[in-house]
Every structure is written in structure tokens, then in C-alpha cells.
N, C-alpha and C positions, 0 to 999 in steps of 0.2 A: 538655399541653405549654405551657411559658410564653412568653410574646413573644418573651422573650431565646433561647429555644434555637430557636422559630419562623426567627427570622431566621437564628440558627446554622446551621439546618439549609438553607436556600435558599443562603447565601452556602457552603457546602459541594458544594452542587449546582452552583456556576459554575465552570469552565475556568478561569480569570482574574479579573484585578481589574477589566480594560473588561468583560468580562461580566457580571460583579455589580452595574459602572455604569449602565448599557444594562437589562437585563432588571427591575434593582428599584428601582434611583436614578433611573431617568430622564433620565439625565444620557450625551445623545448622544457617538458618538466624534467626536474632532477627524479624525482618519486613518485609513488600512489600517492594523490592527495585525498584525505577524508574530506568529503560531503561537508557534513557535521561537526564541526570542534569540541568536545568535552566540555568546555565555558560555554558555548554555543546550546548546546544541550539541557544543562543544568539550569540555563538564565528561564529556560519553560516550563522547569519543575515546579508542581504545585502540591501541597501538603491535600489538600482537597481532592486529589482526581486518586480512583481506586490505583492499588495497584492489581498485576496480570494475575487472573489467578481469583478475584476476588468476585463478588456480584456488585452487580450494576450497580451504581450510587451517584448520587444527588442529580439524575434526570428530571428537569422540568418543566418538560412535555411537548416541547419544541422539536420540528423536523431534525430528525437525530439522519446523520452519514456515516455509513458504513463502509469499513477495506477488510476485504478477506486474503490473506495470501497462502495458497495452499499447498500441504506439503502431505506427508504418509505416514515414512517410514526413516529415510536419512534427515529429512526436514520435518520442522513442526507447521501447524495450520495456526495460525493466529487470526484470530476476528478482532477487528478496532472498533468500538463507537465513539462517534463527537456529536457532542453541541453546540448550536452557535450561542453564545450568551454574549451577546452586541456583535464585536468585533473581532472576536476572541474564539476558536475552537477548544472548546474545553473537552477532555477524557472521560467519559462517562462510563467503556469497561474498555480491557482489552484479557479478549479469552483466547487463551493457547492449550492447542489439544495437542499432545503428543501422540502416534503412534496408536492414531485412533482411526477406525473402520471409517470407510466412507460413510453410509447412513445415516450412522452416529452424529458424524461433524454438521450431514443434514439437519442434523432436528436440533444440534447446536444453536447452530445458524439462524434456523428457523423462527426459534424460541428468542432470540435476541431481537430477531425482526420484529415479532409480535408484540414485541413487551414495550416498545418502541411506536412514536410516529415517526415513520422510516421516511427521511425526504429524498434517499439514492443508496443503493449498494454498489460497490464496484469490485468486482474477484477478477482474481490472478485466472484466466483461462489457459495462462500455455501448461502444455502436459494436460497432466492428471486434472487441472482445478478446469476443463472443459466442462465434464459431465456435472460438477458441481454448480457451475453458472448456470448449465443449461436446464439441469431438474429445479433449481432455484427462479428461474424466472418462471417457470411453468406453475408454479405455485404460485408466485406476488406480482408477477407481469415483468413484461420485455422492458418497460420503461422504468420501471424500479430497479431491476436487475442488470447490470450490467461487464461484461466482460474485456478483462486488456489483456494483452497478448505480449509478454515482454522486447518486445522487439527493442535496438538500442534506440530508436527515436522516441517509443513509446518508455523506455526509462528513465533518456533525456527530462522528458515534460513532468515526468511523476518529480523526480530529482529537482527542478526548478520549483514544482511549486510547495514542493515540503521545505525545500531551504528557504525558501522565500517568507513562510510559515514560520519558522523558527527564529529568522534575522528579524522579521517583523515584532516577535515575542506575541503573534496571531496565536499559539497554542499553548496549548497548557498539558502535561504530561505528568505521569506520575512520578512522585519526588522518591531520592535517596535510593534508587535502585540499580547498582552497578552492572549488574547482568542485563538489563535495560539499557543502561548509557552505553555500552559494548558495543548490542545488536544495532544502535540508532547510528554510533559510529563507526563501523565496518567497513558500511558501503565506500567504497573508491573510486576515484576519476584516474583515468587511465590514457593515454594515447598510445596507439597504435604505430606499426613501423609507417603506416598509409595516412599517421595524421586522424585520424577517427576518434573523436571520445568517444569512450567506452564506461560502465559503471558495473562494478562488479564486485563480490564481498567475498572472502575465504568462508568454508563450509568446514566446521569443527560437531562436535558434539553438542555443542550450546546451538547449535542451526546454522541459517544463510543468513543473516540479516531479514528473518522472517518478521519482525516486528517492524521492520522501519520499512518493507514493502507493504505490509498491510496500513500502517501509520499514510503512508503515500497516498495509496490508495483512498481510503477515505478522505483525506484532503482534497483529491482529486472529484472526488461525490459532491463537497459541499462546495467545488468551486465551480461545477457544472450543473447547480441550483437543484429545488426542490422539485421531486416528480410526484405528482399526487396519488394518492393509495385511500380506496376507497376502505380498505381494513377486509377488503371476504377476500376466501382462497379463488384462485383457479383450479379449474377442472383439469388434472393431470392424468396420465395414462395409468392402469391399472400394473404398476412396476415400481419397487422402490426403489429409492435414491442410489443402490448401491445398482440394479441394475442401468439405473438413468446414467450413472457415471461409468457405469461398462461400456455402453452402448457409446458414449462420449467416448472413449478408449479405442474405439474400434475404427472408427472414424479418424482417428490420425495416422498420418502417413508412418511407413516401417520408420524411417529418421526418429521422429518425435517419440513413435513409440520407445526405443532405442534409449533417447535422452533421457525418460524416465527413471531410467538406473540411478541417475546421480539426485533425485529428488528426493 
């Protein structure tokens, strides 16, 4: 390999232009930089895909991928579906429960699954969205259901390949909604005094950037392909969802528990 394609190849491997600053140039960020650009955003609005809030519409019938990212009481739970229609992940719902009981967000969740050929789910497990993942797979299966754990390498990977999704114009999103383009553009890239990207969003009343992690998330479903669903339940323990996600509670260390506060 020559110098010239050496370098090709690393400046390939960066997200961005501050990326490629930071990691090879040396050459520190002045600010938080947004993920997402606003132009960036808008360029994958489609008049066709529902907006939040709305029911399902024009699924069809294709391996649909699911992101849940969940939240209580300071955050909202937002559930994303997509379809692939060729190339293209298009917006089929995206359901945001405020300040809604665990149970409840179960049978949310559940019912979006059902309504669906689900080819992958993937929920936010850290905190609270443990017991949700875990009563959720016990319902539709371990390989349907799957959980991520925000670590910053694990929001690393989500952050590449939604940006990647967007600069590609691979998605399609719901048009003309400013409370939308917000949440989508929040999220931040950050360095640390140690040099670390970091990715992180301000938490208001409008939420955390609860849309553009569930948004992630399901991109991340339909890039790690379809997992087959025979359509019958599992045989779950005789406990609902709200104890399945106590017991998920209990099980995380005093820390974790602790960090709940701010969800």
C-alpha cells in the first residue's frame, strides 16, 4: 500500500471532516459538533412517511426493523419502524409514549411487532430499557429481540451508521417537523480532555435526543439483517411486563440503579 492510499484509507474510515481533524491532524475541535446537519436532515424528509404520534402507514409487508429507546419519566420511550423498499429505509411509524407505565409501553411495543413482519428489534437496555428487552424477547425470541447497552463504543457504531443512512439519502423520515429535526439534531460529538469521542445530547423537556436513538437503533436492526419469526408467542413466566422489568431493575448494580434518576 502506498502513503497515498494509506492515508486514503484512514481518512475513509472517519465519520466526518472533525473526525479526520482530531484522530490524524491533530488539530483539536473549537465546539460540540452536530452528528446531523439541518440540510442533512431535511434532504430525507418524505411527505409519505407518518408523522410521531400517528398509526402505522403504507407498510408493505416486507421484514419491517425496529429501535426502541427507552425512557419513563424525565425521558420519553420512542418506538421507530422501517422498511426496506430497495435501497431506501423508509418510516413506517414512529410511536412516542410519554410518561407511560412500563406495561403499557409493553403491549405498545408488542402490538407494533405484531402488526408487522418484524425482521429485528433492537432496545436501548441500559437502565430501565433492561427489563423491557428482556420481557420482550421472552415473548418473540432472543434472536428477534435484541438489546444495546449505551456504552460510548456501542454509540460510536449506532452514530456511524445513521449518519451514513442520512449522507447516503438510504432513509426516509417524516417531513416538515421541527420538533423532529431538533431531536435528530442534538446529538453531539465531543472530545474529551483524554482525547476520547464522546456523543452526547442536552436533556430539556422536549427529551434526550429520544428519537434519533431509537431512529439508530432500527437502522442498526436492518443492517444486522432479517431474523426469522415464526409469528406464535413464547411461553413467558406467569408475571407482567411491569414485574419482568422490576426484576430487570433489580439486577443492576447500586451505580446503574442510581443513574436512573436522570432518565
Amino acid at each position: 500500500m502506498t502513503r497515498e492510499e494509506f492515508v486514503a484509507d484512514c481518512r475513509a474510515s472517519c465519520i466526518d471532516e472533525d473526525m479526520w481533524n482530531q484522530e490524524y491532524m491533530c488539530i483539536a475541535a473549537i465546539s460540540l459538533a452536530a452528528v446531523l446537519s439541518y440540510i442533512t436532515i431535511e434532504s430525507c424528509e418524505h411527505d409519505d412517511c407518518p408523522q410521531p404520534g400517528e398509526p402505522m402507514a403504507g407498510y408493505e409487508g416486507r421484514p419491517a426493523f425496529i429501535g426502541v429507546d427507552v425512557g419513563r419519566t424525565h425521558d420519553k420511550t420512542v418506538i421507530w419502524a422501517l422498511e426496506p423498499v430497495g435501497d431506501v429505509l423508509v418510516t413506517r411509524q414512529v410511536k412516542v409514549l410519554t410518561n407511560m407505565p412500563l406495561p403499557e409501553q409493553q403491549q405498545e411495543l408488542g402490538a407494533i411487532i405484531r402488526a408487522v413482519r418484524p425482521g429485528g428489534c433492537r432496545i436501548d437496555e441500559t437502565g430501565i430499557g433492561l427489563g423491557c428487552k428482556e420481557y420482550s424477547a421472552a415473548q418473540f425470541g432472543a434472536h428477534l429481540i435484541q438489546g444495546v447497552t449505551f456504552t460510548n463504543p456501542e454509540k460510536h457504531a449506532l452514530v456511524i451508521g445513521v449518519k451514513q443512512r442520512f449522507e447516503d439519502r438510504g432513509v426516509r423520515i417524516p417531513a416538515d417537523n421541527p420538533a423532529l429535526r431538533d431531536s435528530l439534531h442534538r446529538v453531539r460529538k465531543a472530545v474529551t480532555p483524554a482525547g476520547n469521542v464522546v456523543y452526547d445530547a442536552a436533556s430539556d423537556a422536549t427529551g434526550h435526543a429520544d428519537e434519533f436513538w431509537a431512529l439508530a437503533l432500527a437502522v442498526r436492526a436492518a443492517g444486522e439483517g432479517v431474523q426469522p419469526w415464526d409469528g406464535s408467542m413464547r411461553s413467558v413466566p406467569r408475571e407482567d411486563a411491569g414485574m419482568s422489568a422490576v426484576h430487570g431493575f433489580r439486577r443492576m448494580s447500586a451505580v446503574d440503579r442510581r443513574g436512573l434518576a436522570m432518565v
